[in-house]
N, C-alpha and C positions, 0 to 999 in steps of 0.2 A: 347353475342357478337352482335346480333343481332341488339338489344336495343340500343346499345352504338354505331354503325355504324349509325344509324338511326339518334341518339344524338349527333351525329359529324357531318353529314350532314345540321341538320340543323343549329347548332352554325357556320358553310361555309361558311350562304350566308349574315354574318356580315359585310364581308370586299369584295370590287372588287379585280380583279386579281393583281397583283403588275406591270404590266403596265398602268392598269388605273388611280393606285393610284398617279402614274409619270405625268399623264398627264393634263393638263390646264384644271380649272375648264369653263366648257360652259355654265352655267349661274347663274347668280345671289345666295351669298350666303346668308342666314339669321341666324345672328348672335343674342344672346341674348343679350341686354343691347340695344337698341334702336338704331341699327348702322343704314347710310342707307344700301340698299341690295349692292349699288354698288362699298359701301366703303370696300374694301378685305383687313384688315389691315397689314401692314408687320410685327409687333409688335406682337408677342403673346399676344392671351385676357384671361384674367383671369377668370376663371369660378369656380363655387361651384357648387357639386350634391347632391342633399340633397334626402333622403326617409323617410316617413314618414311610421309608420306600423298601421293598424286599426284593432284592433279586431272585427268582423263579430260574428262567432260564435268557442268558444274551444275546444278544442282536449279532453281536459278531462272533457268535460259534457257526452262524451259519456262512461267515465269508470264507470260510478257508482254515489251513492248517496256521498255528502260529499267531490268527488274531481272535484270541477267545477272550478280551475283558473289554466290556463298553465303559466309555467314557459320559455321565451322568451330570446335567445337570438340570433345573425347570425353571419356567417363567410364571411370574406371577402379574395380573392386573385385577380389578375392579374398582366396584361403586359401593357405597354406605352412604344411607338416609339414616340419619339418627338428628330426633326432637326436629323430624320435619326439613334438615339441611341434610342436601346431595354434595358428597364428596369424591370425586375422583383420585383412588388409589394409584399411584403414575407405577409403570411397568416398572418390574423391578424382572434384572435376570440372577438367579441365584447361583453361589457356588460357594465350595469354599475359603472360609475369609483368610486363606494362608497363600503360598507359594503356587498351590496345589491347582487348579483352577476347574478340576472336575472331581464328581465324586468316580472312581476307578471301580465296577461290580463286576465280578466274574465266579469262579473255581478259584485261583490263584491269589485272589485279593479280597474285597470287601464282600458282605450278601447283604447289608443292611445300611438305613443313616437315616437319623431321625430332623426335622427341623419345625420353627417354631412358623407357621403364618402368621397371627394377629394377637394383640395383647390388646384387650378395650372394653369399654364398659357401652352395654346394649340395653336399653328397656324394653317392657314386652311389648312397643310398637316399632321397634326401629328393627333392620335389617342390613347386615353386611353379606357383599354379592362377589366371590373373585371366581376366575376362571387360574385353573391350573393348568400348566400343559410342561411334560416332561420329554425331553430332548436328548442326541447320543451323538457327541460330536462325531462325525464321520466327515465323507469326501464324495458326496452324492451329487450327482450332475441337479442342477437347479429345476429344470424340466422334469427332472422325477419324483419332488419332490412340494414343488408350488402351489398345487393345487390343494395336496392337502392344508401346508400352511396356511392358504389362504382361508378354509373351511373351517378351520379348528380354530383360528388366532381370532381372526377378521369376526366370523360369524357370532362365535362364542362371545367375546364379551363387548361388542356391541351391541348384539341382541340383550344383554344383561343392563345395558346403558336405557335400551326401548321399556324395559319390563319395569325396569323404575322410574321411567317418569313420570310427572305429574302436567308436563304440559308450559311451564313458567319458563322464563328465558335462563333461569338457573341453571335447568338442568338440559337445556341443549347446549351453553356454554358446559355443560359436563359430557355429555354425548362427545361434544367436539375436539374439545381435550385429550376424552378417553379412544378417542380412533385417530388424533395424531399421533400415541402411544402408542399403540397397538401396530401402527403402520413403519416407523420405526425400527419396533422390537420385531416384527414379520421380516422387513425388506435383513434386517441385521440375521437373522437365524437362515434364512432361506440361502444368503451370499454366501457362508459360510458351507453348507451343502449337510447342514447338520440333519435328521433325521428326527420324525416324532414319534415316540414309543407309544404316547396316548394322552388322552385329553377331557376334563373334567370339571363340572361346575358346581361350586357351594356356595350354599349359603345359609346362617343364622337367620332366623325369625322367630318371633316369642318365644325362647331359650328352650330351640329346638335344632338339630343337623340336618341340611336336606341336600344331598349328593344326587347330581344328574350325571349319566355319560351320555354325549350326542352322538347324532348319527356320525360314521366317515373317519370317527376316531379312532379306531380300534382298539374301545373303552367298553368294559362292561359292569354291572354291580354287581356284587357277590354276596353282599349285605347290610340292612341298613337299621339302625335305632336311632332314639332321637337325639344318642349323644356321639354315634359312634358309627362306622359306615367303612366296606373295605370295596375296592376297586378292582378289578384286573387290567393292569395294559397287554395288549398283544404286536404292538408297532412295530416296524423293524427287525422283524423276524425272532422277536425275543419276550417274551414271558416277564412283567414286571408284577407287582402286587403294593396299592398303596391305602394305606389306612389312616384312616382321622378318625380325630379324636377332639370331644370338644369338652371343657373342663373349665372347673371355676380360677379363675386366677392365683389364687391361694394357694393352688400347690402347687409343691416345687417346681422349679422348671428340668424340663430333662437336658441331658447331656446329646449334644451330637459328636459322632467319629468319621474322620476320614482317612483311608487305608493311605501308606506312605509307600512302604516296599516290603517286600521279603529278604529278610537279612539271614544267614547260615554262618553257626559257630558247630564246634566241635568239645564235646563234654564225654566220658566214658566211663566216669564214673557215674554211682546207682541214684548218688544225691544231686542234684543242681542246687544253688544259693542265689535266687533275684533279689538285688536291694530295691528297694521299694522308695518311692517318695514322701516324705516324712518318719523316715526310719525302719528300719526292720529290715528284713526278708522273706521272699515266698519262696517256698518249697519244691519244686516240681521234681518229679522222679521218670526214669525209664516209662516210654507208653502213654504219659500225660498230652491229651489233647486240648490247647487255646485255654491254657490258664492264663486268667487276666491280672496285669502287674501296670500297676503307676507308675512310672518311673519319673527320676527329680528333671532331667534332660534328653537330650537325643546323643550325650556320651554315658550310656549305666553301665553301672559294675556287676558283678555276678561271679560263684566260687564255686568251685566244678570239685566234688568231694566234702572239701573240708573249707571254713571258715577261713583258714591261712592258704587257699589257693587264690590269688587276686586275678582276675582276667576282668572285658571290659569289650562291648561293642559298641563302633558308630555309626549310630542309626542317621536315616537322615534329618535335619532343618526343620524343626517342629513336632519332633517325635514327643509327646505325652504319657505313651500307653502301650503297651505290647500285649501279645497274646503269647505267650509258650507251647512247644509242641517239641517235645520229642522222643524219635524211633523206640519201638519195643525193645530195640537190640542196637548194638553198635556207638557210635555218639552222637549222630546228626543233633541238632537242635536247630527248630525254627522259628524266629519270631517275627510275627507280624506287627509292622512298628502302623502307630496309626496317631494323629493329633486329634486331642480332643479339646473340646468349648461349652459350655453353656449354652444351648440353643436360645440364641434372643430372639425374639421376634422379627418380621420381614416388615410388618405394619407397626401401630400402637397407637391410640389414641386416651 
């Protein structure tokens, strides 16, 4: 209890008291998408949060020979008051939308994967509040791991449910909502004996980024502006790094990847030939490291020399994308098969 008071305090000092939030902004806001400061739009601005995760160093290099790539994924909750109405955002656990059902970070496989949190339009009095929290599937006895669950999940964003209310029976039917979620997605990760790398709270207010890490998490900040903010996890004996990013809806949306496998062919001549999707081919020669190639499927062709050599790997069940790699000398060739998407959103309003 101790811990969790501690972890309530400091997820507190996210939001001013509810009469400052009532009252007239006193200067200048800065809004993302190139507004000037003075323009205070009366229109809700549309924003997108996007994270990106990096693998540093993994959880499972320290178990042993043999198990060097964590298995990745995170859970999302919160709340959003916008025009005065509290919304409870329902847990969602993320992964990816294929076969695949974690993202795979190691040496061997992935270091990176980008995804989309919230697509919505916020005025400069409303505020969107989630709590992030990233996970490593493993095999960890429940007792070694429940306590934190319960600090990180439990604390985290129901203390986010306290920070927003206003008191009205609204928003304890939102409180109540949001910790039968929360309790759920806790008792389901904990059964599992899955593992938490770290854990983090954002949130938007007058088209600004505000990243907290609580106590207990094994979360820290590394830096922070008002559109932009990087994280370190150190959970589970492993080094993660996660950055937001907050941005006007207008541009593009990014792509996410998810590593599939490492697949080895055999090529000995100087030229390789990748076909490409939508026509063409890319080039790779002796010594070229993770050149990136679209491919039309997860059966591509490829010409080791010359044009009129045909060959052809099958990658696996949602292969989109490779990286090419191959040796200075000899003919190895490696490619990293990976599916990629259009990161949509986890929220949207």
């Amino acid at each position: 209890m101790r811990h969790l008071a501690a972890f309530a305090a400091a997820l507190h000092l996210f939001l001013p008291p509810v009469h400052a939030i009532a009252a007239p902004a006193q200067a200048p806001i800065h809004l993302p998408g190139n507004l000037p400061s003075a323009a205070i739009p009366l229109a809700p601005t549309p924003y997108r949060l996007t994270m990106k995760v990096t693998m540093i160093t993994t959880g499972d290099m320290t178990e042993g020979p043999g198990n060097t790539e964590d298995e990745i994924y995170f859970v999302l909750a919160g709340l959003t008051k916008i025009k005065g109405t509290e919304s409870v955002r329902i847990r969602r656990t993320v992964r990816p939308q294929i076969s695949r059902d974690f993202w795979e970070m190691g040496n061997t496989s992935a270091d990176d994967f980008r995804v989309s949190i919230f697509e919505g339009g916020l005025g400069v009095k409303d505020t969107a509040v989630f709590g992030v929290l990233v996970g490593e599937q493993d095999n960890q006895s429940l007792s070694a791991i429940a306590a934190a669950f319960t600090l990180a999940i439990v604390g985290l964003v129901e203390r986010m449910a306290i920070d927003l209310a206003v008191g009205d029976d609204t928003t304890q039917t939102s409180m109540d909502g949001l910790s039968g979620e929360v309790t759920k997605l806790s008792n389901q990760m904990m059964s599992s004996g899955d593992e938490l790398m770290g854990a983090v709270a954002v949130m938007v207010n007058k088209g600004k980024l505000t990243v907290r890490t609580p106590p207990n998490t094994s979360s820290s900040l590394l830096s922070s502006t008002e559109n932009s903010a990087a994280v370190q996890l150190t959970g589970g004996g492993g080094k993660y790094r996660l950055d937001f990013k907050l941005e006007n809806k207008s541009e593009a949306r990014p792509t996410t990847q998810t590593f599939l496998s490492r697949e080895q062919d055999q090529c000995g001549e100087p030229d390789l030939y990748v076909e490409k999707n939508g026509g063409g081919t890319v080039k790779v020669i002796k010594g070229d490291g993770g050149v990136p190639v679209r491919v039309k499927d997860d059966v591509f062709q490829w010409h080791c020399g010359t044009m009129s050599e045909d060959d052809g790997t099958n990658a696996p069940d949602d292969t989109k994308y490779v990286e090419v790699t191959r040796a200075p000398s000899g003919g190895t060739i490696e490619w990293d098969c990976y599916h990629e998407r259009e990161a949509t959103p986890e929220y949207s309003w």
